[in-house]
VMD Tcl script that builds the backbone (N, CA, C; Angstrom):
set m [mol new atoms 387]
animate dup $m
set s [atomselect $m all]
$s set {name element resname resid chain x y z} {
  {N N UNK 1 A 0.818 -1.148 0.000}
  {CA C UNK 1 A 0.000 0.000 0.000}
  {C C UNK 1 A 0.890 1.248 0.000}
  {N N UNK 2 A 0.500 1.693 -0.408}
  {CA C UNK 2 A 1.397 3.305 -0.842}
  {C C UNK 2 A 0.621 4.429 0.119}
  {N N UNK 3 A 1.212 5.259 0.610}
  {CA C UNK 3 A 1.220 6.364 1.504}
  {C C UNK 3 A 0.875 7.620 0.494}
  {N N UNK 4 A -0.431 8.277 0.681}
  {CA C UNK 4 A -0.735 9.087 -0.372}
  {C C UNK 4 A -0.446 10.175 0.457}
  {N N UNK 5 A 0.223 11.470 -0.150}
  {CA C UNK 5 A 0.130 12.862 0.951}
  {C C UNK 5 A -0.149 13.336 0.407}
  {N N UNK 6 A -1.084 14.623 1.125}
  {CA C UNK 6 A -1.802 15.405 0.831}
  {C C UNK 6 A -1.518 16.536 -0.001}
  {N N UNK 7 A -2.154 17.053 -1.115}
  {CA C UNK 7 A -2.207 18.374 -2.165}
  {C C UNK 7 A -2.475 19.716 -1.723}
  {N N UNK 8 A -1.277 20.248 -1.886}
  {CA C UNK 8 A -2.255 21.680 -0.951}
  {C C UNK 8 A -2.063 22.566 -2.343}
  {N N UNK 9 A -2.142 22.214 -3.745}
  {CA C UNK 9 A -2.221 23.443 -4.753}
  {C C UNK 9 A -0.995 23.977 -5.230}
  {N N UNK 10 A -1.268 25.117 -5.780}
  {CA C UNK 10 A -0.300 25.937 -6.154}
  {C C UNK 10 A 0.191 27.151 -5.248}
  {N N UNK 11 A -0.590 27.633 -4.460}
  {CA C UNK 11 A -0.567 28.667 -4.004}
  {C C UNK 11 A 0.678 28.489 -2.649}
  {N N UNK 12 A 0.254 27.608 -1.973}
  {CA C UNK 12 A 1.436 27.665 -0.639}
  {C C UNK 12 A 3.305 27.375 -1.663}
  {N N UNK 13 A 2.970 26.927 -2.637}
  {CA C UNK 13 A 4.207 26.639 -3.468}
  {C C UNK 13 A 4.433 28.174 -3.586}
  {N N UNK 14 A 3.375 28.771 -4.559}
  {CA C UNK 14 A 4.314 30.163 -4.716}
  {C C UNK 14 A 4.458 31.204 -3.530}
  {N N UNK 15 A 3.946 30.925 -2.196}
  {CA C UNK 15 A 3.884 31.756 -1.453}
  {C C UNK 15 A 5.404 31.470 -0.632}
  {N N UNK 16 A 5.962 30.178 -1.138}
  {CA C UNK 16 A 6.993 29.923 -0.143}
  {C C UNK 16 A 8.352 30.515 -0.939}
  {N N UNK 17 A 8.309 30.178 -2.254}
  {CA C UNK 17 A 9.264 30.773 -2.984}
  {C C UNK 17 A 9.166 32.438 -2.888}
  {N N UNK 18 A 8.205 33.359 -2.887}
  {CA C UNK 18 A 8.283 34.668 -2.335}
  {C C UNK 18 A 9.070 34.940 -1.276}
  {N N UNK 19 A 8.817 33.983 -0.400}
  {CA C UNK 19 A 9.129 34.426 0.958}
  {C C UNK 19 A 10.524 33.935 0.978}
  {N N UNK 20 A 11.099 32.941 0.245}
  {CA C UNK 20 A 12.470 32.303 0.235}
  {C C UNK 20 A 13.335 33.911 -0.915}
  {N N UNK 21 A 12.616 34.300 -2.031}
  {CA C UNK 21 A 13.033 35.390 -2.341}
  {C C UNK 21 A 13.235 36.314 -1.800}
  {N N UNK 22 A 11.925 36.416 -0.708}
  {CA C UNK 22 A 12.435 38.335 0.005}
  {C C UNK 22 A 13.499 38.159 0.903}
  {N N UNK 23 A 13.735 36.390 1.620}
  {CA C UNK 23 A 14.597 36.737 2.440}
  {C C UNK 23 A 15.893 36.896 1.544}
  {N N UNK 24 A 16.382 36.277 0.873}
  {CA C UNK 24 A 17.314 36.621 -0.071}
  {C C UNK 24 A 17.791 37.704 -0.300}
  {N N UNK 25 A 16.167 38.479 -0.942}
  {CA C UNK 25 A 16.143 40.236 -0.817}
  {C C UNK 25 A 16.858 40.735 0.124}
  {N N UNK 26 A 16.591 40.610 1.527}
  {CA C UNK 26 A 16.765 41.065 2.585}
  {C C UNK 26 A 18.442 41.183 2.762}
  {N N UNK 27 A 18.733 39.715 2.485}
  {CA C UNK 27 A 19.938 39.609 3.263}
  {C C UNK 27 A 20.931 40.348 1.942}
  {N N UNK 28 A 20.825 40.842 1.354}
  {CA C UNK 28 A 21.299 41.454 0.318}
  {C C UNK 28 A 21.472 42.945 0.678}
  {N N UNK 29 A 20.332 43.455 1.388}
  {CA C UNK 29 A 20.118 44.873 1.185}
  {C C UNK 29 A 21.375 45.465 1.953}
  {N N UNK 30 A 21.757 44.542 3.060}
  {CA C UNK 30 A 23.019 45.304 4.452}
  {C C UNK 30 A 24.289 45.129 3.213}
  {N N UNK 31 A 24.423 44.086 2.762}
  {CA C UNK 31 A 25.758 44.482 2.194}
  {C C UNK 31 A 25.925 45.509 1.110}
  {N N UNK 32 A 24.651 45.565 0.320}
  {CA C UNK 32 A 24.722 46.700 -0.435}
  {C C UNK 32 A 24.735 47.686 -0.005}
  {N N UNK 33 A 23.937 48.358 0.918}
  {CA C UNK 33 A 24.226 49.506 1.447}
  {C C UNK 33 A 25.531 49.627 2.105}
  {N N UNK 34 A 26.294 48.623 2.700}
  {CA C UNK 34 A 27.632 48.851 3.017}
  {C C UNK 34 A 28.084 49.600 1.436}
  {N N UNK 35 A 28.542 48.669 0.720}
  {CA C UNK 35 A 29.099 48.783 -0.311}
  {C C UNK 35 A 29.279 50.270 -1.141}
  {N N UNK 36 A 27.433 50.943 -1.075}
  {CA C UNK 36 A 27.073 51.830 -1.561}
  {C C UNK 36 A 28.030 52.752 -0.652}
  {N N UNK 37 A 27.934 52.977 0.465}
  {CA C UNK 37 A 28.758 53.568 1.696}
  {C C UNK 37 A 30.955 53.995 1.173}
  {N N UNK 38 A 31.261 52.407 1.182}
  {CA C UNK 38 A 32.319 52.310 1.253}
  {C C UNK 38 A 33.075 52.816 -0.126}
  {N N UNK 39 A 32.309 52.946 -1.600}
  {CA C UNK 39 A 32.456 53.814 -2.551}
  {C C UNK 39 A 32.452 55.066 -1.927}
  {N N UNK 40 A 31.036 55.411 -1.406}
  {CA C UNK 40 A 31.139 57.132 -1.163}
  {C C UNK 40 A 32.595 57.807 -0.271}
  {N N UNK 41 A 32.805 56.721 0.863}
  {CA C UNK 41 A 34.284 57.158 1.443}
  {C C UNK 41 A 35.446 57.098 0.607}
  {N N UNK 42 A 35.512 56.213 -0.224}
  {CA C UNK 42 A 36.707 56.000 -1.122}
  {C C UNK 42 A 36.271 57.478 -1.754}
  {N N UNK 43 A 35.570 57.673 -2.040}
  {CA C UNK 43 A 35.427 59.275 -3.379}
  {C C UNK 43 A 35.852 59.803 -2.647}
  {N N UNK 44 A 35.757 60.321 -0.744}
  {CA C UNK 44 A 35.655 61.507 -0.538}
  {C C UNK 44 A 37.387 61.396 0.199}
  {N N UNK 45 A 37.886 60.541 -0.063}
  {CA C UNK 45 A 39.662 60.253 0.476}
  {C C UNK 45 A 40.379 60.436 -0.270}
  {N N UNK 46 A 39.921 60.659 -1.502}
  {CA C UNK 46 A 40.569 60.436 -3.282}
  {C C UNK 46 A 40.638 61.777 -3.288}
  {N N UNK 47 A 39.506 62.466 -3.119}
  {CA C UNK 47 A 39.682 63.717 -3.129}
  {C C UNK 47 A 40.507 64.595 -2.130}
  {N N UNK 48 A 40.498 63.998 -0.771}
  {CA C UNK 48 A 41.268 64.450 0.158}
  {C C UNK 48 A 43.206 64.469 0.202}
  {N N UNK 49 A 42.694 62.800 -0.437}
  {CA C UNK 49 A 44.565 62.511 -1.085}
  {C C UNK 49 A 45.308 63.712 -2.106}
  {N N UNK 50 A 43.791 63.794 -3.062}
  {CA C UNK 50 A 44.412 64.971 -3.944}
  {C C UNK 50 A 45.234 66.391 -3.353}
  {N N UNK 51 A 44.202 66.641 -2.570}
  {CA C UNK 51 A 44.313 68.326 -2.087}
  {C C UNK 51 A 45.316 68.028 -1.241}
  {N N UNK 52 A 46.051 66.826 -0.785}
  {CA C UNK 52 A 46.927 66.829 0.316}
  {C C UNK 52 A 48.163 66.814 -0.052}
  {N N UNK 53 A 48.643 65.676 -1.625}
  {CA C UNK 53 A 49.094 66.424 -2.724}
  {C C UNK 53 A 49.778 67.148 -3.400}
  {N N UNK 54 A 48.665 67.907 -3.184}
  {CA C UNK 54 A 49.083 69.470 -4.150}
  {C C UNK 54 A 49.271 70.046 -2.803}
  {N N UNK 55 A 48.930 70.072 -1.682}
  {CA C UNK 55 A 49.762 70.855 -0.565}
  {C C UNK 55 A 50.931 70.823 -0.649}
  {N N UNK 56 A 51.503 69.256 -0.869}
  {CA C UNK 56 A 52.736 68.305 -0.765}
  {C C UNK 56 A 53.268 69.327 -1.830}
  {N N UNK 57 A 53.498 69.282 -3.049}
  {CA C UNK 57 A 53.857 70.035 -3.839}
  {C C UNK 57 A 54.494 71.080 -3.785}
  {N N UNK 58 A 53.255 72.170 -3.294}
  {CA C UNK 58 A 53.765 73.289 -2.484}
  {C C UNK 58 A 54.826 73.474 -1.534}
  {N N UNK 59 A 54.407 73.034 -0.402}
  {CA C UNK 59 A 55.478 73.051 0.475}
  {C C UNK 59 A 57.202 72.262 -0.053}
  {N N UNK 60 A 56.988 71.301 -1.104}
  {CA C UNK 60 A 58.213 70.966 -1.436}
  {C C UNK 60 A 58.946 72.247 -2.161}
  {N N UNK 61 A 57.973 72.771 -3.070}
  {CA C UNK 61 A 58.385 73.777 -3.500}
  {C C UNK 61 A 58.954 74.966 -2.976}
  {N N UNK 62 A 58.473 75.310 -2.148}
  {CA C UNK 62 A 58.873 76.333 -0.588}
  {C C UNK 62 A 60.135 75.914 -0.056}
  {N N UNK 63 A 60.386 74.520 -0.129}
  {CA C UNK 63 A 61.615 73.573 0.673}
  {C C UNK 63 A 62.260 74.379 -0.432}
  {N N UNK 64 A 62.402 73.815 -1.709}
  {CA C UNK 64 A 63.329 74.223 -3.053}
  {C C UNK 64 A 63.725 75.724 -2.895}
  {N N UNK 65 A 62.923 76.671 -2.908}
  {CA C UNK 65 A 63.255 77.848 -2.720}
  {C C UNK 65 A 64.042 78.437 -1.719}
  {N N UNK 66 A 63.515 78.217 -0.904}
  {CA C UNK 66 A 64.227 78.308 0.467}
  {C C UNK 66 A 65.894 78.007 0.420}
  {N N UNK 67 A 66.434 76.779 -0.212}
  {CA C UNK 67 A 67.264 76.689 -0.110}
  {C C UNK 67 A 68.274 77.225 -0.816}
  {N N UNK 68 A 67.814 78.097 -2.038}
  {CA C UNK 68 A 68.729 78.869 -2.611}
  {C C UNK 68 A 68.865 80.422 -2.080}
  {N N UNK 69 A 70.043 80.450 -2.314}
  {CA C UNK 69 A 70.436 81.489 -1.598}
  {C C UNK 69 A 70.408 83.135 -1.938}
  {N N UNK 70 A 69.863 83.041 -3.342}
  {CA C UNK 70 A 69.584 84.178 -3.842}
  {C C UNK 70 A 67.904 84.598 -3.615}
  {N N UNK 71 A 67.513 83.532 -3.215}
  {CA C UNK 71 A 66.183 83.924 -2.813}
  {C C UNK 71 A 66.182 84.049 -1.210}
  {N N UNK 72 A 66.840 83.564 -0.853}
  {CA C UNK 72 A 66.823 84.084 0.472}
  {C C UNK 72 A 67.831 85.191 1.015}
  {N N UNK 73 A 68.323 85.789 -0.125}
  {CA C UNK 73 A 68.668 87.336 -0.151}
  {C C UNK 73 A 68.005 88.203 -0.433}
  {N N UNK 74 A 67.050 87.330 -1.346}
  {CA C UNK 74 A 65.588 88.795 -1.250}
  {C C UNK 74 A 65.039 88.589 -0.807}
  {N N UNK 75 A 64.569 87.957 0.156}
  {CA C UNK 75 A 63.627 87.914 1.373}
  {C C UNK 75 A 64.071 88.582 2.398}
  {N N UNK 76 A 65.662 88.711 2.418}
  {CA C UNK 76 A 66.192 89.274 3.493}
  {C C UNK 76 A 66.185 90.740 3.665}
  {N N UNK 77 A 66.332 91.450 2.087}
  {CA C UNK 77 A 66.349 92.270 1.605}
  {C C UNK 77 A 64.475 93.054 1.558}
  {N N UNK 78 A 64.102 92.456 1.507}
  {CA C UNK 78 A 62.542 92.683 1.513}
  {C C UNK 78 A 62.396 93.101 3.315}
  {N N UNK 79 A 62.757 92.932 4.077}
  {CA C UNK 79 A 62.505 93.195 5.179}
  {C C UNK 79 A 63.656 94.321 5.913}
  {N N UNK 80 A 64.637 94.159 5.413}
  {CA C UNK 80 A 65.220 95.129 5.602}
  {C C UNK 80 A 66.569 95.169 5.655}
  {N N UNK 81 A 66.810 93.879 5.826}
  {CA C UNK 81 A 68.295 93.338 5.955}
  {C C UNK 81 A 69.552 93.464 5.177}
  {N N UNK 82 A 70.499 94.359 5.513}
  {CA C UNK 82 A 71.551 94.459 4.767}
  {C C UNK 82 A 72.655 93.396 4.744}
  {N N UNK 83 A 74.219 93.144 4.122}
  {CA C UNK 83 A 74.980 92.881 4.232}
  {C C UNK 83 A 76.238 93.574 4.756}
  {N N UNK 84 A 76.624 92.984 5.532}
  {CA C UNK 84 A 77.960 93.841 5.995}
  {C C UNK 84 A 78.567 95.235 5.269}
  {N N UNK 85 A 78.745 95.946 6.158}
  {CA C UNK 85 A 79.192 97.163 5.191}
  {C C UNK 85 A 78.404 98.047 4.198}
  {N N UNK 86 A 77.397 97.413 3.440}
  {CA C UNK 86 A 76.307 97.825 2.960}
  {C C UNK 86 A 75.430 99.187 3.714}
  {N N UNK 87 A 75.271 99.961 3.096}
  {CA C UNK 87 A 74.082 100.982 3.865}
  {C C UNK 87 A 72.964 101.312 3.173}
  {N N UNK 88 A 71.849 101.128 4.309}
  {CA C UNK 88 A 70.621 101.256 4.157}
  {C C UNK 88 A 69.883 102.236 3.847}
  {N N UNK 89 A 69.166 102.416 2.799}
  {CA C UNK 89 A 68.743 103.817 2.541}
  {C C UNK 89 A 66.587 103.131 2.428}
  {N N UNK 90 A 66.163 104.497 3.273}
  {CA C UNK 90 A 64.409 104.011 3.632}
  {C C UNK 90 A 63.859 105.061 2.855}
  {N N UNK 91 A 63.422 105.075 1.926}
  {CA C UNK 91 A 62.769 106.363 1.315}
  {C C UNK 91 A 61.335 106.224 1.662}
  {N N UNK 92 A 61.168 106.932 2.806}
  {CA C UNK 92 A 59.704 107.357 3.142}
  {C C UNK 92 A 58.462 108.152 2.318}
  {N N UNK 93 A 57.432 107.670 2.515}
  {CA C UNK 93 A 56.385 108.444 1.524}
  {C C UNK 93 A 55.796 109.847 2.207}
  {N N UNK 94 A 55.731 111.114 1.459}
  {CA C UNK 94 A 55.455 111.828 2.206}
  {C C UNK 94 A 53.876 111.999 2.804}
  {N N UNK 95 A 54.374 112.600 4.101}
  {CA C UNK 95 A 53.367 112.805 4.870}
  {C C UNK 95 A 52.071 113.580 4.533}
  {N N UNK 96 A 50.653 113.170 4.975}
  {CA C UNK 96 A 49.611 113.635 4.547}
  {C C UNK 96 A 49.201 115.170 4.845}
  {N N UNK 97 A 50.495 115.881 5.309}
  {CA C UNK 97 A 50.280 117.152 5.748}
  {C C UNK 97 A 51.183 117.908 4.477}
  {N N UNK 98 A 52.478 116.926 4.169}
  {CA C UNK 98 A 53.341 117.485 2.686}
  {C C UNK 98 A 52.446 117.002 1.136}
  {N N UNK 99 A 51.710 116.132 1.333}
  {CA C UNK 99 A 50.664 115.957 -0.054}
  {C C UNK 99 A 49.544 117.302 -0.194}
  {N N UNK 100 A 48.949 117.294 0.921}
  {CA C UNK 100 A 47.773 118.768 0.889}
  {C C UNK 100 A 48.439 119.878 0.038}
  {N N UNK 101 A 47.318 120.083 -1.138}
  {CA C UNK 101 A 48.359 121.715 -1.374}
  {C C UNK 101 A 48.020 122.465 -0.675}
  {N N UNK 102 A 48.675 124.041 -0.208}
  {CA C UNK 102 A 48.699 124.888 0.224}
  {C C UNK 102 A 47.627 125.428 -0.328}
  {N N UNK 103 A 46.573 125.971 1.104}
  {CA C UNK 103 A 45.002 126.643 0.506}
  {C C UNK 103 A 45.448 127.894 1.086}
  {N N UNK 104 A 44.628 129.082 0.193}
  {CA C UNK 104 A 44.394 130.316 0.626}
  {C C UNK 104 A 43.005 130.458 1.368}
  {N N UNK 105 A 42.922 131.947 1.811}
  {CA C UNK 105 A 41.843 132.131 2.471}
  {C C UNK 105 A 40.709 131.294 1.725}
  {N N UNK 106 A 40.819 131.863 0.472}
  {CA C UNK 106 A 39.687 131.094 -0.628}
  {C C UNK 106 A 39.599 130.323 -0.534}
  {N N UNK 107 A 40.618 128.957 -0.173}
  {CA C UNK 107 A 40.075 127.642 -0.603}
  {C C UNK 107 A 39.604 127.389 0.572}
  {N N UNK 108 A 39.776 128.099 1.292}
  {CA C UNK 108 A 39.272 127.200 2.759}
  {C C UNK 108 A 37.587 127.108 3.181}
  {N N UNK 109 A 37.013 127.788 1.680}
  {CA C UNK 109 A 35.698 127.504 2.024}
  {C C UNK 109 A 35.686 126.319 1.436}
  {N N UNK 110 A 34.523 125.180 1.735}
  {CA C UNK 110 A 34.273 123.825 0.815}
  {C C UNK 110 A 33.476 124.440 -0.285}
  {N N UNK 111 A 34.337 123.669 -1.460}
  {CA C UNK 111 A 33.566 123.934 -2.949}
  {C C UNK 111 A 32.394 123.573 -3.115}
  {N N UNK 112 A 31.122 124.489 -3.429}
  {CA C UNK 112 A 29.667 124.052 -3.550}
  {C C UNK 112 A 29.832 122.906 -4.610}
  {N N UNK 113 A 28.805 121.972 -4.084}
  {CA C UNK 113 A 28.319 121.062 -4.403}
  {C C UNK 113 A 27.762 120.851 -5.916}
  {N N UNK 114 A 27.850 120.544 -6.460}
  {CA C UNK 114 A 27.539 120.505 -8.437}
  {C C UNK 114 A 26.616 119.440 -8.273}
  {N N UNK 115 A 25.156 119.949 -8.987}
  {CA C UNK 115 A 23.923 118.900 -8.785}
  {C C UNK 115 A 24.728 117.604 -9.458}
  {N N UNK 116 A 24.038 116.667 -8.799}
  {CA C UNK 116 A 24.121 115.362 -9.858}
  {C C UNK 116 A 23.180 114.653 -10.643}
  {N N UNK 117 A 23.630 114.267 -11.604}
  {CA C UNK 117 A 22.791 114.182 -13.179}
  {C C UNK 117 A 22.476 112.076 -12.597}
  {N N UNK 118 A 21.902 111.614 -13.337}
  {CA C UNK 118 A 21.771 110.406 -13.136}
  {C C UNK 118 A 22.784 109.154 -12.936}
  {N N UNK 119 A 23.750 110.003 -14.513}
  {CA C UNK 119 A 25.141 109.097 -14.052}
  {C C UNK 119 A 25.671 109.033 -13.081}
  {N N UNK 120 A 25.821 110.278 -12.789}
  {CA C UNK 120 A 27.129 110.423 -11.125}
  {C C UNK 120 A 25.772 110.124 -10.254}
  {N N UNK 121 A 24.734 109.719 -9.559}
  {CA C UNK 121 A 24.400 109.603 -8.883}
  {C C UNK 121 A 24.134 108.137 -8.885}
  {N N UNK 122 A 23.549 107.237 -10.027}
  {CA C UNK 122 A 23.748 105.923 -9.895}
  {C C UNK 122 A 25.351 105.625 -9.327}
  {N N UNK 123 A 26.496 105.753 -9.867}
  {CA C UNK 123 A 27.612 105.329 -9.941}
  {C C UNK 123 A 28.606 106.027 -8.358}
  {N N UNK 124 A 27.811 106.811 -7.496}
  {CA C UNK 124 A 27.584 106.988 -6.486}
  {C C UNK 124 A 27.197 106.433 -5.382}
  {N N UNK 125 A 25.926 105.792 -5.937}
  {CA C UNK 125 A 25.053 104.607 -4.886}
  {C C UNK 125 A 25.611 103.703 -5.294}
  {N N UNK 126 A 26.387 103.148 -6.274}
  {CA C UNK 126 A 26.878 101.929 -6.577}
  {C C UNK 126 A 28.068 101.949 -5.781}
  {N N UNK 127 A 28.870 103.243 -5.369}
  {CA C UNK 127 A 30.244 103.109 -4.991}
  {C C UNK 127 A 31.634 103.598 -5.613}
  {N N UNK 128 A 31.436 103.999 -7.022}
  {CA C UNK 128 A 32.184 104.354 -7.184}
  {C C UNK 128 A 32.871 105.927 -7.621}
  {N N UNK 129 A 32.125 106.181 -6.917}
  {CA C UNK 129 A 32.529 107.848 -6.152}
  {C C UNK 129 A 32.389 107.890 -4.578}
}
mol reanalyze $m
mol bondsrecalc $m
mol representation Tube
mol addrep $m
């Protein structure tokens, strides 16, 4: 005699394969979103490597300069620094009392005011008068 078991259809069949799919789904979604993640940090280190770089660059470049000695005679020279024996000459700008010209009684009134036309008054409110 043979052991007959029971038919339950189609439906618990496809309801089990759904559910064997979503978990699938599921267990999928954490590593992708890692993944999605661990790109976005790689972009934003790539970019950081860059700019760090071109700092590198710079400052090597600064090293290079630095060590020649004609540039670090005009740096020296830029601040004020002479060489032995050498003399220093400072040519000062004159003072805001030697720029003023000399006013007479006359000038010492303030010159009336000249209406302003549209140009000089836009270009006024803009700033540049």
């Amino acid at each position: 005699m043979r052991l007959r078991l029971p038919r339950f259809g189609l439906a618990p069949q496809i309801t089990v394969a759904v559910l064997i799919l979503g978990l699938l789904g599921a267990m999928a979604i954490e590593p992708t979103r890692q993944l999605l993640e661990q790109r976005q940090r790689i972009s934003g280190m790539a970019q950081d490597l860059d700019q760090i770089e071109r700092s590198n660059r710079r400052l090597e470049d600064r090293i290079e300069r630095l060590q020649d000695p004609d540039f670090l005679e005009q740096r020296a020279r830029e601040i004020g620094l002479v060489r032995q024996g050498e003399t220093s000459i400072v040519v000062m700008p004159p003072s805001k009392r030697d720029r003023a010209p000399q006013r007479t009684s006359k000038d010492n009134q303030p010159p009336e005011p000249r209406p302003l036309d549209f140009v000089d008054g836009f270009f006024n409110f803009v700033g540049f008068f």
